[in-house]
N, C-alpha and C positions, 0 to 999 in steps of 0.2 A: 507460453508455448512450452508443452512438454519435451524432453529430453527422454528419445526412445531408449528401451530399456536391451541390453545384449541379452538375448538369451542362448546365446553360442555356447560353447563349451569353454573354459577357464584355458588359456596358455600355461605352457607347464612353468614359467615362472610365479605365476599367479597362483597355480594349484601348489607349489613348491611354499609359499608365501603363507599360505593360508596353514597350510598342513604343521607347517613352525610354529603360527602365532599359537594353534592350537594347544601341542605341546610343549611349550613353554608358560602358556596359562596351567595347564593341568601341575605341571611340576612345581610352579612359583605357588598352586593350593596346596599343592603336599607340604612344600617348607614352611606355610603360614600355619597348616595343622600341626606338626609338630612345634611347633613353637607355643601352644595355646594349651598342651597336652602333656602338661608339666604337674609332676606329682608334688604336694604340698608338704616339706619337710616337718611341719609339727604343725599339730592340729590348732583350731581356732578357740581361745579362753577371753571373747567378748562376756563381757556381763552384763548384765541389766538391769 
């Protein structure tokens, strides 16, 4: 048996809830992109 689906509108804790997770995703991308966006002090002298 299925389990009816709400299609109400979100309580303002729920909307409060969601609207964080969001922007704490968007911001926890930004410090992972600056971390990966690092200039390479001296160039690369592999040889072959």
């Amino acid at each position: 048996m299925k389990t009816p689906v709400n299609f109400a509108q979100p309580t303002r804790r729920e909307a409060l809830y969601g609207l964080g997770a969001g922007l704490g995703s968007v911001a926890f991308s930004s410090l992972l992109q600056g971390a990966n966006s690092k200039v390479v002090h001296h160039p690369a002298k592999a040889k072959n």
